[in-house]
C-alpha positions in Angstrom: 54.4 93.9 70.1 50.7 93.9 68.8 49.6 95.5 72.1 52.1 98.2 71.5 50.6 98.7 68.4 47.3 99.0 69.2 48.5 101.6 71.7 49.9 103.7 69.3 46.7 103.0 67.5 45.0 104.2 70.1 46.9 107.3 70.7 47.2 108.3 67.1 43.0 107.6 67.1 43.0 110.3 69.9 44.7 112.7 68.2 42.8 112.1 65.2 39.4 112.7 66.9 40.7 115.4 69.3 41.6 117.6 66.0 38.5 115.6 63.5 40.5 113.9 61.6 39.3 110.6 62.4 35.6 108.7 62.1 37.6 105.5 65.0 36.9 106.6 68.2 39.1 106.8 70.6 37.1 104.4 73.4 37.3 101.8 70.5 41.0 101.7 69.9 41.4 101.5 73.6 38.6 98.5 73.5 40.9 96.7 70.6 43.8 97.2 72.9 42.3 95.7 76.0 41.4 92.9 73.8 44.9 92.0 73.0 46.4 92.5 76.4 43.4 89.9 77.7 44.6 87.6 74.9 48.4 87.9 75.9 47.8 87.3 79.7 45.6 84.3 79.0 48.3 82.7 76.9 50.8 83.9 79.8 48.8 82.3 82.3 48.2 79.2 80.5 51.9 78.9 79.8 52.8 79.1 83.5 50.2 76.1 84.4 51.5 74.5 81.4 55.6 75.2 82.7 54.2 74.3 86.3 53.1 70.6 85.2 56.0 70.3 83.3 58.3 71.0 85.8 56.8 69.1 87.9 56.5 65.7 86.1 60.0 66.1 84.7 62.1 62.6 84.8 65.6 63.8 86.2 66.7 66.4 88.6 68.9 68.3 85.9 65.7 69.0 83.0 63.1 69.6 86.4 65.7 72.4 87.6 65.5 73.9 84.5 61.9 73.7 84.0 61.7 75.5 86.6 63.9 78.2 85.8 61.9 78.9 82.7 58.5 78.8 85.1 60.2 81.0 87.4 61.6 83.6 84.5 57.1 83.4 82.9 56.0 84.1 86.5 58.2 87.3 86.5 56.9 88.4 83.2 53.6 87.6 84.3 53.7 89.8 87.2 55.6 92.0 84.8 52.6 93.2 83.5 52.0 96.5 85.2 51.9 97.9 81.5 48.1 97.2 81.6 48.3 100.3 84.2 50.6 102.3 82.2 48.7 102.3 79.7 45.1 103.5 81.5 47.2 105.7 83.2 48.3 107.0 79.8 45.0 106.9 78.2 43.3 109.3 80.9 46.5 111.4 80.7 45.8 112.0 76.1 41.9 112.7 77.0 43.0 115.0 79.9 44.8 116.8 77.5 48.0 116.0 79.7 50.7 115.3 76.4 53.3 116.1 79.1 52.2 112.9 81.5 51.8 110.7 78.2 55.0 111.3 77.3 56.6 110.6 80.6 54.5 107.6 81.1 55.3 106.6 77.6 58.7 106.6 79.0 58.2 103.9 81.6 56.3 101.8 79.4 59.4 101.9 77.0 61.2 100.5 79.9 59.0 97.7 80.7 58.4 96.7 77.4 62.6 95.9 77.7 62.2 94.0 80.8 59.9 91.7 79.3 61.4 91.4 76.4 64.9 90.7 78.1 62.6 88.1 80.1 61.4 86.5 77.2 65.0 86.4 75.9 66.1 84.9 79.2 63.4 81.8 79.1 64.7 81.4 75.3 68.2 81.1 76.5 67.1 78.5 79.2 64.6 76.5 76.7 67.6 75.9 75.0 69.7 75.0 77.5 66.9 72.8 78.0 66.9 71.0 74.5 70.4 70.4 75.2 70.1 68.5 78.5 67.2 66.6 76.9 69.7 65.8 74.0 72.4 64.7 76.5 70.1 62.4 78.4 69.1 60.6 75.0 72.5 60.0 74.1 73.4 58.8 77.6 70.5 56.1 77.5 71.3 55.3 73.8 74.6 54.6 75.2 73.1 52.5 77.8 71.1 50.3 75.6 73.8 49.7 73.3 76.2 48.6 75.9 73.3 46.0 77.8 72.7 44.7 74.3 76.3 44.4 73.5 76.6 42.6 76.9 73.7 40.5 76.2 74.6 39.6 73.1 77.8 38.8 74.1 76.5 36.2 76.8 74.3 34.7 74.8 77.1 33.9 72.3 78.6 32.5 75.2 75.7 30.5 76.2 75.6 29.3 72.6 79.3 28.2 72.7 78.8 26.0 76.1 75.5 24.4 74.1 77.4 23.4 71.1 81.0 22.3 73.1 78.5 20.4 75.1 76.7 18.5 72.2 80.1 18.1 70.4 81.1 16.6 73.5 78.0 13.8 73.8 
C-alpha cells in the first residue's frame, strides 16, 4: 500500500512538473518509490528464508505441511512482483506523454495489486489454520501428561499400599 502511494506520488509529481506546478521532481518521487519496493522485497525475501527454516524444522507432519503452504503461497507473491515492471513501464509511458498507455498499464497494476493481496489473504487464512493445529497439539500433549501422571501417581499409591500392608504385616 505505501508503494502505491508513492506511485501516485510519483505520477501526481509528474503532472505537477509537466504543467510547473511542482518544485519535487519527478526522478525523485520515482527514487522514493524504488526505495519502498526494495524495502518490501527484502522483507519478502527474508520472510521466505524465514518460512523455509520453519517449515523445515517443524516437529509433526500436520504444522510442517502447513508451513509449507504458507512458504509456498510468499514464494507466489514473491514472484508476484512484476509490478516493479509495471510501474517503469508506466513511468516512461507519463514522461512520454503516453496518458493513454499509463492508464492501461494502471489497469494491470490494479489487477496485480488484487492478486497479492488475495495472496496475502490466503497465507493469513493458512497462519491461522496454523495457530489452531499448534493449539490442538498442546492440548493433545497436555492430555498426555496428565494421563502418565495420573497413571504414575496411581502406581505409586499402589506401591505405597504394598509398603505399608507389608510392614503391617512384620
Amino acid at each position: 500500500s505505501l508503494m502505491r502511494e508513492l506511485r501516485k506520488h510519483a505520477e501526481l509529481t509528474y503532472f505537477k512538473e509537466r504543467f510547473n506546478a511542482s518544485d519535487e521532481s519527478f526522478d525523485a518521487a520515482q527514487a522514493a518509490w524504488r526505495i519502498q519496493r526494495d524495502a518490501t522485497k527484502s522483507q519478502i525475501d527474508k520472510l521466505v528464508v524465514m518460512l523455509g527454516d520453519r517449515a523445515s524444522t517443524a516437529g509433526d507432519g500436520e504444522r510442517r505441511e502447513i508451513w509449507k503452504r504458507i512458504l509456498a503461497t510468499v514464494q507466489k507473491q514473491q514472484a508476484s512482483t512484476s509490478i516493479d515492471e509495471s510501474a517503469g513501464e508506466m513511468f516512461r509511458a507519463l514522461k512520454a506523454g503516453d496518458f493513454a498507455k499509463a492508464r492501461d498499464v494502471e489497469r494491470l497494476m490494479v489487477a496485480e495489486r488484487k492478486t497479492f493481496a488475495e495472496l496475502s489473504d490466503q497465507a493469513e487464512q493458512q497462519a491461522i489454520e496454523l495457530g489452531a493445529a499448534a493449539s490442538m497439539r498442546m492440548q493433545d500433549d497436555y492430555q498426555s501428561v496428565r494421563s502418565i501422571t495420573t497413571i504414575v501417581l496411581m502406581g505409586m499409591v499402589a506401591c505405597a499400599l504394598v509398603i505399608a500392608f507389608l510392614l503391617y504385616r512384620s
